[in-house]
BAFI-842302 format. One record per residue: x, y, z of N, C-alpha, C, O in turn; residue in one letter. Coordinates in steps of 0.02 Angstrom, whole numbers, padded with zeros to 5 digits, always signed. Layout:
REM residues N
XYZXYZXYZXYZa...
REM end
This chain:
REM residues 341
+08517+00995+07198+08579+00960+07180+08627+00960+07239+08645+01011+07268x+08644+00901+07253+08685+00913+07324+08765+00915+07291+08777+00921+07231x+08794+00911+07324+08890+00915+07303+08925+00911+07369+08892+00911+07421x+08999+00906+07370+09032+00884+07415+09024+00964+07474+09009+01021+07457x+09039+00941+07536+09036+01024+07588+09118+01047+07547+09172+01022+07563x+09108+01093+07501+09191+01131+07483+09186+01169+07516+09188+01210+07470x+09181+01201+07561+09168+01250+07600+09212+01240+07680+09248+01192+07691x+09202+01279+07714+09232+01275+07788+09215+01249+07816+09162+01231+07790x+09223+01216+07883+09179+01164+07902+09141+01210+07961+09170+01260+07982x+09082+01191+07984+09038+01230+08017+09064+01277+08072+09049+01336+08077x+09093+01252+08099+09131+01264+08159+09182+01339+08160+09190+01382+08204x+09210+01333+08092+09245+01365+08056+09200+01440+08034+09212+01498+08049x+09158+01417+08002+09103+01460+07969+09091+01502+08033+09126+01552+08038x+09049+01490+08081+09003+01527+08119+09054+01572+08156+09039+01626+08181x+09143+01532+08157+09180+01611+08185+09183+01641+08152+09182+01699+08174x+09191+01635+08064+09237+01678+08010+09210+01755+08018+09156+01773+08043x+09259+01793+07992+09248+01868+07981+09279+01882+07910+09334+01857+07898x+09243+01924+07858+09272+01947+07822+09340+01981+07829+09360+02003+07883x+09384+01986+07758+09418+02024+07787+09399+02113+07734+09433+02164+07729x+09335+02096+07708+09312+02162+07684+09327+02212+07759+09334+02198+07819x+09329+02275+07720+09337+02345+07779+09293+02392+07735+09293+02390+07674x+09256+02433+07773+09211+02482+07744+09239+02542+07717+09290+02555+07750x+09225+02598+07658+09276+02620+07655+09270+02688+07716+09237+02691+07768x+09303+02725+07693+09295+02774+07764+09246+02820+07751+09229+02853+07800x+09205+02838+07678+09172+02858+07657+09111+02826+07666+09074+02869+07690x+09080+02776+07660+09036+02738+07663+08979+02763+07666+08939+02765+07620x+08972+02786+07728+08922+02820+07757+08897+02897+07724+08841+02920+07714x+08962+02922+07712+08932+02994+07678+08897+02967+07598+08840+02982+07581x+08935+02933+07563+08916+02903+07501+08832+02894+07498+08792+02920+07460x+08820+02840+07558+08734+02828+07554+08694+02880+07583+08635+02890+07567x+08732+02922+07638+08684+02993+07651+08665+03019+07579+08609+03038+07562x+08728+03016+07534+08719+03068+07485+08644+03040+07435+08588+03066+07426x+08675+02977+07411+08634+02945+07354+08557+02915+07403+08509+02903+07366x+08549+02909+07449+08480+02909+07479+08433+03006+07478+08379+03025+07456x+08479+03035+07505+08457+03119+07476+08441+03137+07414+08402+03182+07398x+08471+03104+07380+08470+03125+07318+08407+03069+07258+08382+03077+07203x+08408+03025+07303+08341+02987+07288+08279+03000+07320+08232+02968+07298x+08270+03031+07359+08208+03064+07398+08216+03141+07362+08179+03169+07404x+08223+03163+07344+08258+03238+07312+08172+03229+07248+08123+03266+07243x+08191+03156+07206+08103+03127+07160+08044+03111+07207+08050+03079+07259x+07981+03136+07183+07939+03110+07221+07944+03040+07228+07985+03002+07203x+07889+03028+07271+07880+02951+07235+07842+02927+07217+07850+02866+07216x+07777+02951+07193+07742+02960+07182+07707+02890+07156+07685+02876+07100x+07709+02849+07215+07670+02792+07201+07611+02755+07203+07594+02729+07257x+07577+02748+07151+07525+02711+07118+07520+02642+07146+07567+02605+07159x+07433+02627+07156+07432+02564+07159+07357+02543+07122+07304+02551+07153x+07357+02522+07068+07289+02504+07018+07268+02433+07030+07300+02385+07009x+07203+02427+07070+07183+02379+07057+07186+02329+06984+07163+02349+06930x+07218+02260+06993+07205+02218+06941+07158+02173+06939+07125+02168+06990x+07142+02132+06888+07120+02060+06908+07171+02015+06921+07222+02019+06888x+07164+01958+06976+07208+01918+06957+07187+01839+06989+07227+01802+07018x+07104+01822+06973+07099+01773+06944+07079+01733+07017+07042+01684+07014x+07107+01757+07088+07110+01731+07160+07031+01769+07192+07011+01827+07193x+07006+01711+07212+06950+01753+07254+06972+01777+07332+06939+01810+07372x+07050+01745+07338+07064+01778+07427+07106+01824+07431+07132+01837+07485x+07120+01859+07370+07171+01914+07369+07156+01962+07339+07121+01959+07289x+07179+02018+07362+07153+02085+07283+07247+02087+07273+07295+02062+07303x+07236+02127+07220+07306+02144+07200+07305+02206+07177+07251+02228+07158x+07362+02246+07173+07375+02281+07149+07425+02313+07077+07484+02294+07079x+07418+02331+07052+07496+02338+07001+07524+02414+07012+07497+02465+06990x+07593+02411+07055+07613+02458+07086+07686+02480+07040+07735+02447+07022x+07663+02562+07030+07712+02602+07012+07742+02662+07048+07702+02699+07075x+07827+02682+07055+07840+02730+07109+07884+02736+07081+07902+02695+07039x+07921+02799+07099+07990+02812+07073+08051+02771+07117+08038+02740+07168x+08102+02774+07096+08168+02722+07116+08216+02781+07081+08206+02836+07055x+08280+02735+07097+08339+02775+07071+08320+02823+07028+08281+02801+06985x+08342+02916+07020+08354+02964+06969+08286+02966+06949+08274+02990+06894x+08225+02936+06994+08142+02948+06983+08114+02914+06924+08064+02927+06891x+08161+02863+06918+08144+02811+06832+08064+02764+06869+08073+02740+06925x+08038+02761+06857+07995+02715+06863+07998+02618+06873+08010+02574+06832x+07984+02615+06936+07994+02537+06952+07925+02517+06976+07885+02545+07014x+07922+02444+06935+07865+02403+06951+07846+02369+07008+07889+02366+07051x+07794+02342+07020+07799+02294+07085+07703+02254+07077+07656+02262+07037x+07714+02214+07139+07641+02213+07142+07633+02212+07234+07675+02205+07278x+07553+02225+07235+07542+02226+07304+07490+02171+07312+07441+02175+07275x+07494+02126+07350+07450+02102+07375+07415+02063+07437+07442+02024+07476x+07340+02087+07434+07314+02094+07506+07285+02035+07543+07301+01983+07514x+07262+02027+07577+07208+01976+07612+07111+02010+07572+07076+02053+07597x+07100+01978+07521+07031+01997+07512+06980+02019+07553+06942+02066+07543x+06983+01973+07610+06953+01963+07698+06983+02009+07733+06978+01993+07792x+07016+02065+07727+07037+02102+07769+06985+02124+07819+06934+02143+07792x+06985+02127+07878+06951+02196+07937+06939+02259+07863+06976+02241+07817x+06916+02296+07852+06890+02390+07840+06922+02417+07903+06906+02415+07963x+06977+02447+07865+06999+02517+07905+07063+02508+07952+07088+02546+07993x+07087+02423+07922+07145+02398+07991+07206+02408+07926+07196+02417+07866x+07272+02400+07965+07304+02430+07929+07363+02348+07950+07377+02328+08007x+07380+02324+07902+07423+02245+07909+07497+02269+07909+07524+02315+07878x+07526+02215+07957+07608+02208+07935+07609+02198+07871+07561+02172+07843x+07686+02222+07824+07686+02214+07763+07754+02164+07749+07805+02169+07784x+07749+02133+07714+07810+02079+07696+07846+02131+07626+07807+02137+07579x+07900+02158+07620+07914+02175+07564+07993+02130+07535+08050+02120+07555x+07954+02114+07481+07992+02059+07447+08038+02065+07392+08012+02088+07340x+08100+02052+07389+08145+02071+07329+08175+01984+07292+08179+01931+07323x+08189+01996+07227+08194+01945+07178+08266+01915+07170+08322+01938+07180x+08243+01854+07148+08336+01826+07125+08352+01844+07070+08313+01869+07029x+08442+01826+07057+08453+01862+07002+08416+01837+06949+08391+01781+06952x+08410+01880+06893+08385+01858+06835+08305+01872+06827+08271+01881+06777x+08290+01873+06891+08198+01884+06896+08172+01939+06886+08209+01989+06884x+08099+01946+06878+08073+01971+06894+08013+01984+06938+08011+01950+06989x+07953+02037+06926+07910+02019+06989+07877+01964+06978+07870+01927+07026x+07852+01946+06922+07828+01882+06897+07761+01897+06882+07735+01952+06894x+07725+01837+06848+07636+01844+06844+07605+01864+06916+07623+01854+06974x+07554+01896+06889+07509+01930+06906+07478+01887+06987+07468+01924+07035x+07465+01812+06994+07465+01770+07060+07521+01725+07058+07521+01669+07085x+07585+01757+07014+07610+01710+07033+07651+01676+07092+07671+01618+07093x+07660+01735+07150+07662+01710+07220+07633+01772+07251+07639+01832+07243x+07597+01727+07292+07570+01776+07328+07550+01746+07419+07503+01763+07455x+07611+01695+07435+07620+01671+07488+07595+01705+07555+07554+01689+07598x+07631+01750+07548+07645+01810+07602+07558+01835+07629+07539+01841+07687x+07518+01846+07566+07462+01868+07580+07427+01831+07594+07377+01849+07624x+07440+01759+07578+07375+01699+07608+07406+01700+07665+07362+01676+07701x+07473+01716+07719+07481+01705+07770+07441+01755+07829+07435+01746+07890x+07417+01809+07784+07382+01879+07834+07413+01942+07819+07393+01992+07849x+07461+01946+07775+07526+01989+07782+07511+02037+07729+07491+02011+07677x+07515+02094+07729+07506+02152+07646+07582+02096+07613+07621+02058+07642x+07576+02113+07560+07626+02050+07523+07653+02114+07457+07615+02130+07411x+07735+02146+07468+07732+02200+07417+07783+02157+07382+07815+02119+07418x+07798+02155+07305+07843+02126+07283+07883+02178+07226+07858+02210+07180x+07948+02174+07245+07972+02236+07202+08003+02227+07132+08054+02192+07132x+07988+02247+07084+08037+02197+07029+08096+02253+07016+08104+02310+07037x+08136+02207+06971+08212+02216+07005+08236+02251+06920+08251+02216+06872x+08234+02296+06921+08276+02334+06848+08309+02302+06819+08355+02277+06851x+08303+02285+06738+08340+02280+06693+08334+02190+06704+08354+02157+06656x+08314+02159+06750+08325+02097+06741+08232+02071+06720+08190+02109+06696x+08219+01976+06744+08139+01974+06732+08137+01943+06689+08081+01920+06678x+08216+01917+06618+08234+01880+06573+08244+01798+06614+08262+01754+06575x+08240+01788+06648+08245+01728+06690+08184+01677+06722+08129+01660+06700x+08214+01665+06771+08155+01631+06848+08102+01673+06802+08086+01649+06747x+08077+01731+06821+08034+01768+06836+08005+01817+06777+08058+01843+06759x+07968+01838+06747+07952+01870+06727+07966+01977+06750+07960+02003+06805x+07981+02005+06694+08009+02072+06742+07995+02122+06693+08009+02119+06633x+07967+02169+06725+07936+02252+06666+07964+02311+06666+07946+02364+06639x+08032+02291+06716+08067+02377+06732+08154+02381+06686+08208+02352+06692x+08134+02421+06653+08220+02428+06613+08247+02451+06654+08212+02463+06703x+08307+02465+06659+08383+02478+06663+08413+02541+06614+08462+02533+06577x+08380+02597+06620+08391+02640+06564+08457+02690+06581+08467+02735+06540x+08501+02683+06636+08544+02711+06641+08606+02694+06594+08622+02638+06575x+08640+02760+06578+08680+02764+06536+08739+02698+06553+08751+02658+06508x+08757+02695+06587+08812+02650+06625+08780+02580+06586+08826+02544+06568x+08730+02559+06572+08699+02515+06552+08730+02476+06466+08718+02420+06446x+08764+02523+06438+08807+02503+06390+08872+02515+06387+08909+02520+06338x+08882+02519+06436+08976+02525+06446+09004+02439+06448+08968+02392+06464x+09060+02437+06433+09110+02374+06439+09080+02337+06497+09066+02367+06548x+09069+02276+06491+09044+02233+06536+09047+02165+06511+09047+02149+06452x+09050+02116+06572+09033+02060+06551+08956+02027+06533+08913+02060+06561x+08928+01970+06493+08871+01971+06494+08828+01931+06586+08830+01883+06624x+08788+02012+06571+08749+01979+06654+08737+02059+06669+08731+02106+06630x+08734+02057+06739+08749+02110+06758+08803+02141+06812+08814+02201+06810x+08832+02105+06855+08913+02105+06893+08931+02145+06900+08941+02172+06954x+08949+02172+06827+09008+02202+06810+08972+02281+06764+09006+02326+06739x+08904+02276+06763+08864+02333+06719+08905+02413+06766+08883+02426+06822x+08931+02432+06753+08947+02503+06772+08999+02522+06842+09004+02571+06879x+09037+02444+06837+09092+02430+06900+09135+02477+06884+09172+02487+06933x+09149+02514+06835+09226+02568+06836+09188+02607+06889+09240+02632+06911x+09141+02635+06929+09146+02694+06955+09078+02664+07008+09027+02637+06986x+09091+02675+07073+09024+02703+07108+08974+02708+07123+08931+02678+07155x+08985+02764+07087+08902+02818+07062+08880+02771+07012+08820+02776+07000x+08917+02721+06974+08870+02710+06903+08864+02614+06921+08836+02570+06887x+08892+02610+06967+08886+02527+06970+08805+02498+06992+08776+02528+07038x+08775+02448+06963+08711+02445+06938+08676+02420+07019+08617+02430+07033x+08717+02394+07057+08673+02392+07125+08655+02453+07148+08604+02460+07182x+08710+02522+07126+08671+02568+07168+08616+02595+07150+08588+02641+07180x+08594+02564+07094+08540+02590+07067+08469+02544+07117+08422+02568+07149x+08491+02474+07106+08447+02443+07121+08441+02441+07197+08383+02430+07214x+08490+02448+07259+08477+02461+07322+08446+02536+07329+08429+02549+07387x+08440+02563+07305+08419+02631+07322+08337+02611+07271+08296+02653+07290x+08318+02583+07240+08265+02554+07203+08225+02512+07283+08167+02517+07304x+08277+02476+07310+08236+02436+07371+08225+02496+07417+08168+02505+07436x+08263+02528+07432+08256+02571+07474+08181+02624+07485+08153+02646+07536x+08164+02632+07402+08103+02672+07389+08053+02616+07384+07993+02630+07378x+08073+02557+07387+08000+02516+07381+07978+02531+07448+07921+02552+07458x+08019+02521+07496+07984+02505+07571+07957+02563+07596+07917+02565+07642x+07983+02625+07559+07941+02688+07551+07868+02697+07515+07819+02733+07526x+07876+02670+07489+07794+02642+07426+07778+02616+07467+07745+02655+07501x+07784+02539+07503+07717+02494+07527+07702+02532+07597+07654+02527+07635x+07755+02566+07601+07701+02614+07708+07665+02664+07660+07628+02706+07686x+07673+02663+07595+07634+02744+07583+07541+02731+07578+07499+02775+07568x+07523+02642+07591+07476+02632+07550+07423+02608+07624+07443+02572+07670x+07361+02635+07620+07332+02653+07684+07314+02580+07729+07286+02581+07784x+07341+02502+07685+07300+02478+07707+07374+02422+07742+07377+02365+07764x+07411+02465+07733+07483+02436+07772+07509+02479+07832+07519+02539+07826x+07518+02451+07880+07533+02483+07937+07639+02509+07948+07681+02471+07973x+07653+02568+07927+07689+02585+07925+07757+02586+07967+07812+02606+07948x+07739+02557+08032+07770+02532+08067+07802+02456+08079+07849+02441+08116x+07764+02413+08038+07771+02364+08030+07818+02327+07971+07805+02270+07952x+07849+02349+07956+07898+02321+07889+07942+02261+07898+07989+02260+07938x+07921+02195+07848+07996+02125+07834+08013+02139+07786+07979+02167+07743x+08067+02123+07782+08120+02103+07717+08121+02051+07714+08135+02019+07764x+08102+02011+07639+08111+01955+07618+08149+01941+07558+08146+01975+07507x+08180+01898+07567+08219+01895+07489+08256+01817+07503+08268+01795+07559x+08275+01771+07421+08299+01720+07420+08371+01762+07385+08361+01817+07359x+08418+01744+07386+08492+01738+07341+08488+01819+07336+08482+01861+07381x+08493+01826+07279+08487+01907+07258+08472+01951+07287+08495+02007+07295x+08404+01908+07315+08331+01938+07346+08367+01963+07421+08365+02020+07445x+08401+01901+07451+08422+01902+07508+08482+01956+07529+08481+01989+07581x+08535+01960+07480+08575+02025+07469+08547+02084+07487+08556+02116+07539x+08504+02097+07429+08441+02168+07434+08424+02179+07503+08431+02228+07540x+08397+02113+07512+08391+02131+07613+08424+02150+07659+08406+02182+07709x+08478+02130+07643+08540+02141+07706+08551+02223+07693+08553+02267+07735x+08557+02227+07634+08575+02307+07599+08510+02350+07628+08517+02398+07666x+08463+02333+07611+08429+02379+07641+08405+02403+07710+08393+02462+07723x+08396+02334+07769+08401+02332+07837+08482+02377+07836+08463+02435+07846x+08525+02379+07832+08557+02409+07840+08573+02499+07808+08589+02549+07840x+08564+02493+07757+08523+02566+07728+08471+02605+07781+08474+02659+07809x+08429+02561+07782+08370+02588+07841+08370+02619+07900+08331+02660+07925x+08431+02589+07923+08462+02595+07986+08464+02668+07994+08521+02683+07978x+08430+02727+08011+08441+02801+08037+08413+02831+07993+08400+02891+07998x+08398+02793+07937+08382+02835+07877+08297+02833+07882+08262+02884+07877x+08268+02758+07894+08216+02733+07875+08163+02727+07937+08199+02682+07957x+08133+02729+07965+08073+02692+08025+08035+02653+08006+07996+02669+07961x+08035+02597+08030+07961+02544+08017+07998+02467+07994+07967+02414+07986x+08053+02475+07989+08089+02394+07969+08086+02371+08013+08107+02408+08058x+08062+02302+08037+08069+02277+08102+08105+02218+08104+08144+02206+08150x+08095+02178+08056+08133+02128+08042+08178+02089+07968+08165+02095+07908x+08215+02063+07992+08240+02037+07899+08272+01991+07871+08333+01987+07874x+08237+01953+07843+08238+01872+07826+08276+01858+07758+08250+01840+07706x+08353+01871+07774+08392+01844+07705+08386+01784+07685+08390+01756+07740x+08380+01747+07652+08386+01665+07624+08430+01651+07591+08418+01662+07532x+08490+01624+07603+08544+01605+07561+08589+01663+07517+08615+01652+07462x+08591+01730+07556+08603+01778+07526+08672+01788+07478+08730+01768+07485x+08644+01823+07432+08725+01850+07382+08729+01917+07376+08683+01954+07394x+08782+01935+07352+08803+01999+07349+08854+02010+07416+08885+02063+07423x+08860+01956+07464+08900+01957+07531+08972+01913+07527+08979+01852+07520x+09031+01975+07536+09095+01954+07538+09111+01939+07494+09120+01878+07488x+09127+01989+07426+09131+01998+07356+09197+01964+07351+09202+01915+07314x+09259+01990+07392+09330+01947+07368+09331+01870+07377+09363+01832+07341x+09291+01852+07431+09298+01785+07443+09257+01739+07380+09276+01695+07341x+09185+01776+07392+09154+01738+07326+09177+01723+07255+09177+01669+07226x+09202+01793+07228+09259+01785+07165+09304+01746+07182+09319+01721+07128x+09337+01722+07221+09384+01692+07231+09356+01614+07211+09377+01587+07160x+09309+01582+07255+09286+01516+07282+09246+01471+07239+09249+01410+07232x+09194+01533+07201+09134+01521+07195+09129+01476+07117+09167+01506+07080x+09107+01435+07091+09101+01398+07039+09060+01408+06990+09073+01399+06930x+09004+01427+07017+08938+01425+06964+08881+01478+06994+08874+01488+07054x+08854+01501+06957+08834+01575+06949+08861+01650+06949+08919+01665+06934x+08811+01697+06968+08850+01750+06947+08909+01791+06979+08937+01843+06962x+08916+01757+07020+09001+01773+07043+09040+01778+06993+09059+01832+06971x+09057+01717+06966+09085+01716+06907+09098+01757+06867+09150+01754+06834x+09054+01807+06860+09013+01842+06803+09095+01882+06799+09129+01888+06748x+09114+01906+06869+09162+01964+06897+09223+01942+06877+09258+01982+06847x+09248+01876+06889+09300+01835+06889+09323+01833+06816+09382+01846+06803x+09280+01817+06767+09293+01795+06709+09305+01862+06681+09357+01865+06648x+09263+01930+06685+09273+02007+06664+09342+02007+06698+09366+02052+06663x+09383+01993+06733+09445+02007+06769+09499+01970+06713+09536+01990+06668x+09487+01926+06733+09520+01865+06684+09542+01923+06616+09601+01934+06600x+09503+01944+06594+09503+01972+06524+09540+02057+06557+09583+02080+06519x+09531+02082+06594+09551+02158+06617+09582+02133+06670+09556+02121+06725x+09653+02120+06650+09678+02100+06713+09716+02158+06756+09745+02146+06809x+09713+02204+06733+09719+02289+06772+09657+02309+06817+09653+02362+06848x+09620+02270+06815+09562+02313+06846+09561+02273+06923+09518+02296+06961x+09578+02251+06934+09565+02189+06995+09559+02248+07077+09522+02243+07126x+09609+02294+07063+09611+02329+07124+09541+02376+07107+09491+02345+07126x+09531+02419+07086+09486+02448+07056+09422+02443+07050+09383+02490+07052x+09405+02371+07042+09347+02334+07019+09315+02321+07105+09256+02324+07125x+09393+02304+07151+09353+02291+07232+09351+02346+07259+09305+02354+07299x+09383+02384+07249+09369+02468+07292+09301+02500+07269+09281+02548+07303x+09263+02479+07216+09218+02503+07200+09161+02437+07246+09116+02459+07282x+09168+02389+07241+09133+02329+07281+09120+02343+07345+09063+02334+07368x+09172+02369+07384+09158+02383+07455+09103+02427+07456+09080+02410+07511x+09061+02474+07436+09020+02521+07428+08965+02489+07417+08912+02520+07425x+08964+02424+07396+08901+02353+07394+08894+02305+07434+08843+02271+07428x+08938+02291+07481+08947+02224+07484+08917+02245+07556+08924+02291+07596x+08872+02175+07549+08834+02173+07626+08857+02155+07706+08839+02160+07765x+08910+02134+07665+08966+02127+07758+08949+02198+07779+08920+02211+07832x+08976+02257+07717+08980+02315+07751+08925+02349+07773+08927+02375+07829x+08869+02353+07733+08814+02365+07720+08772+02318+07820+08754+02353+07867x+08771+02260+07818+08738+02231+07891+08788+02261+07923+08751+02284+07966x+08832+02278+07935+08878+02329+07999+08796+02362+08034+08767+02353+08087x+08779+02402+07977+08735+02464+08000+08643+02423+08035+08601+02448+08072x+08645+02361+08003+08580+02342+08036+08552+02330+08114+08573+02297+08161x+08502+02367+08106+08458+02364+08171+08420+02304+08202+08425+02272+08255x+08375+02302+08139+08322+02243+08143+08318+02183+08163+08373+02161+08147x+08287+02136+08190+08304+02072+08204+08324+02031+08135+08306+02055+08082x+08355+01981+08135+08395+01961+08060+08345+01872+08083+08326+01852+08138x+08341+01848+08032+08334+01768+08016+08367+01748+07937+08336+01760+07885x+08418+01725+07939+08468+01729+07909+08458+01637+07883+08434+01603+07928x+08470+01609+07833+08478+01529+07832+08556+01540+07771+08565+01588+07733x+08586+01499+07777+08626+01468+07729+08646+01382+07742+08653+01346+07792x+08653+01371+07648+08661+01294+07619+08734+01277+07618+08775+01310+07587x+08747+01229+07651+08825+01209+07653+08853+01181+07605+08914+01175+07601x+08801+01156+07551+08795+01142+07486+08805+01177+07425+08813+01157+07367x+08804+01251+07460+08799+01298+07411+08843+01332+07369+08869+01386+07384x+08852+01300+07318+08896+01332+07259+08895+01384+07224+08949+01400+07199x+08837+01426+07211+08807+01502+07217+08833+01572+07253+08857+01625+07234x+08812+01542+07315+08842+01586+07362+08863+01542+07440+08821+01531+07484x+08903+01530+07442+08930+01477+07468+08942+01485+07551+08952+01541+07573x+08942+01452+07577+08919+01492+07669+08970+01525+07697+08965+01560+07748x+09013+01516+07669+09069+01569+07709+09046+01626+07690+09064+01667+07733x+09011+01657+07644+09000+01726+07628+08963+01736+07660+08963+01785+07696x+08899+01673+07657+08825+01710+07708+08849+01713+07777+08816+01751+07812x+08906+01680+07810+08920+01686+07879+08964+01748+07881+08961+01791+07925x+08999+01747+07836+09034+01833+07826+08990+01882+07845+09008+01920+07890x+08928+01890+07817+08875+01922+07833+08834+01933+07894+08821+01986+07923x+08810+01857+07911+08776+01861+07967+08827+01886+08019+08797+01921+08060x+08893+01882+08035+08917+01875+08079+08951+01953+08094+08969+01972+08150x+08954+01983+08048+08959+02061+08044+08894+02080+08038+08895+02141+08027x+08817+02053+08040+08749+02087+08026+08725+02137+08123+08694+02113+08171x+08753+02197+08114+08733+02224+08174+08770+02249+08226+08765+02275+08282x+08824+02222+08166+08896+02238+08241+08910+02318+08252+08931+02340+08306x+08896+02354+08202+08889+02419+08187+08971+02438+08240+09013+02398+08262x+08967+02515+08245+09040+02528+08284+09001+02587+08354+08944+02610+08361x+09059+02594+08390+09022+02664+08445+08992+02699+08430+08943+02715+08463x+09012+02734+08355+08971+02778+08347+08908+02791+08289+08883+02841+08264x+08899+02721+08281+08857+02718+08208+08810+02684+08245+08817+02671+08304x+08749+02665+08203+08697+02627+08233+08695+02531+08217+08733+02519+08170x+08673+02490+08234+08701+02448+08228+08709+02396+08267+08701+02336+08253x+08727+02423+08321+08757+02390+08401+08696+02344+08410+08641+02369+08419x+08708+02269+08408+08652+02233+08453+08589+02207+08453+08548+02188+08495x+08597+02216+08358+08529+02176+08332+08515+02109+08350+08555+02067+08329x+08482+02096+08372+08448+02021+08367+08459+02001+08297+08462+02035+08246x+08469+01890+08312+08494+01895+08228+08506+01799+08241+08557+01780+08271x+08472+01765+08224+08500+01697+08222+08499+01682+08136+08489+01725+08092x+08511+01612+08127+08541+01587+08062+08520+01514+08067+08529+01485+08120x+08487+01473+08004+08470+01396+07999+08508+01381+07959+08516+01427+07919x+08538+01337+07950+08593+01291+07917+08562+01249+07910+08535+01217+07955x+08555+01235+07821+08537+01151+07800+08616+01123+07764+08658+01142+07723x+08604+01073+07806+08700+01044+07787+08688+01022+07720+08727+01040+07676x+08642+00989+07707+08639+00937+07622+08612+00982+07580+08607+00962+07522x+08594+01029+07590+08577+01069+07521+08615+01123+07492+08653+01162+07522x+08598+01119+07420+08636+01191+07361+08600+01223+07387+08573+01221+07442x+08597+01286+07313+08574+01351+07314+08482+01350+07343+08453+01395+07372x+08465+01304+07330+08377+01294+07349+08386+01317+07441+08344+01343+07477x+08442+01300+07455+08436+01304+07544+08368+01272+07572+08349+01221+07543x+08327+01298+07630+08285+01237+07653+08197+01274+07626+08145+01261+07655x+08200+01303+07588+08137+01304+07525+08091+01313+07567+08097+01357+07609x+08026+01267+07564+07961+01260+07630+07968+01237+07680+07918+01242+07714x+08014+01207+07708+08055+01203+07766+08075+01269+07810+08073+01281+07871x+08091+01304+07758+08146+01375+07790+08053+01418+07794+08033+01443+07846x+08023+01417+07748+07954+01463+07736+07934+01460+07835+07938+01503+07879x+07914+01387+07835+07866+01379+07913+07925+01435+07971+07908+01483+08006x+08000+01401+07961+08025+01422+07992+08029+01507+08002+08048+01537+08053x+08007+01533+07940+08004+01610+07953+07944+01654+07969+07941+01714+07984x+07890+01597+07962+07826+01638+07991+07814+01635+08048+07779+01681+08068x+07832+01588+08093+07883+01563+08171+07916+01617+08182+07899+01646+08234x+07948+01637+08159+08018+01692+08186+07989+01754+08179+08013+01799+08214x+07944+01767+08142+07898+01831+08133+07829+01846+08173+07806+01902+08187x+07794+01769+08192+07745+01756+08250+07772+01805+08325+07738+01840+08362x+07863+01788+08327+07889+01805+08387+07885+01871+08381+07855+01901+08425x+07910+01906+08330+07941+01968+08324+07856+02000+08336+07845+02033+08387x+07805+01990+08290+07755+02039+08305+07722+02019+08364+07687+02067+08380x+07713+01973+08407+07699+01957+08463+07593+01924+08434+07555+01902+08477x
REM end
């Protein structure tokens, strides 16, 4: 669906800077809740399935995630593999609403050569996608709007991304755990949601993690929370806006807890090389946010890590939330040709 550019005009975009600030805590916060998520094994499973493809095996993969709850995923391989070689792994996160989906139901990554891990995303899978992992944290029935936004925004510790970035965080721990992925080799892939998750975790990774090498946001959300509430028209931005609307005390409250999510702050800390796209079209997540992002992705400070990632960005001017789909695909197995040489 195309629509008018409401947005900044390009020119505009590629200087902008959030005016998010990290809080001064930041950093101790994710030392803590990454410790304290490695604290559970992880004890991750991978069971051969059927799934119907004679060029792929698959797997149906279980590991612990946030507080050691159990999260789903699938793995899948090149059937034709070498015996005994160990592949770059593509690890893949979902848009909102999804889940990991049927059993072939993408499995792109692996017809390209690539271990192909796909993580499904808690409590959602009612959507796009098909999805098998609850959301069993208590925070899970507190005051909220319907969605998820706003699932456990009074506090922190209980707001529902930190469940689910620290969920990505242990996937990319699962797919190096599995002998036939080369542990050094780690992408981040993700569309919208998916693409958020990425930025969050390339940046999570950052000191914490080894083996991320590169990370391919697509039209990312979850980046530059005040601006998006502010701008944004249609989807789950909204979600926040309209819960405000109704709690109109919470507004300060609701963003001091945001900064502790939001991927402006979160890419500060990234290392990795970035391939970044945003739709100028995009009413979702609209490009001033994704340039909010890209443009703070790496800047890190003196004394944090960060400084000097490699990192470009594709702009499709005429498109919404779809951004450039199999267009953007060629373009990222190109940008990944470079990176693994």
């Amino acid at each position: 669906m195309t629509m008018p550019l409401f947005d900044l005009p390009l020119a505009q975009l590629r200087a902008y800077s959030s005016d998010v600030t990290p809080p001064e805590d930041l950093g101790h916060f994710w030392d803590a809740t990454i410790r304290e998520a490695r604290a559970f094994p992880l004890d991750a499973s991978f069971e051969p399935v059927e799934n119907y493809l004679s060029v792929i095996d698959t797997f149906d993969v279980t590991f612990a995630g946030y507080g050691g709850a159990p999260v789903r995923g699938w793995l899948h391989l090149p059937a034709h593999r070498e015996p005994g070689a160990s592949l770059p792994v593509v690890v893949q996160y979902v848009g909102y609403s999804g889940g990991r989906g049927l059993v072939n139901q993408d499995t792109r990554w692996a017809q390209a050569g690539y271990a192909h891990f796909i993580m499904d995303t808690r409590g959602q899978g009612y959507g796009g996608t098909l999805g098998d992992t609850p959301d069993l944290h208590p925070s899970a029935g507190d005051v909220a709007h319907a969605g998820l936004m706003t699932r456990g925004i009074g506090s922190r510790e209980d707001y529902y991304y930190r469940r689910v970035y620290v969920d990505a965080f242990r996937a990319v721990e699962a797919a190096q755990s599995h002998p036939a992925v080369d542990p050094a080799r780690v992408v981040l892939v993700g569309v919208s949601q998916g693409g958020g998750i990425v930025v969050a975790t390339a940046g999570l990774a950052a000191g914490r993690l080894d083996g991320v090498i590169a990370a391919l946001p697509d039209v990312p959300f979850l980046q530059d929370f005040p601006r998006a509430i502010d701008i944004t028209p249609r989807g789950p931005y909204p979600e926040i806006a309209q819960f405000l609307a109704r709690h109109r005390d919470r507004y300060d409250a609701a963003l001091a807890v945001l900064r502790y999510f939001d991927g402006v702050n979160l890419a500060r800390w990234a290392t990795a090389p970035a391939l970044y796209s945003a739709a100028q079209m995009d009413d979702i997540c609209p490009p001033s946010t994704v340039f909010a992002s890209f443009n703070a992705y790496g800047s890190g400070t003196a004394g944090s890590s960060g400084t000097g990632a490699g990192k470009e960005i594709e702009v499709y001017r005429f498109n919404n939330h779809e951004g450039g789909q199999e267009h953007h695909w060629i373009r990222q197995l190109l940008f990944l040709r470079k990176i693994l040489g």
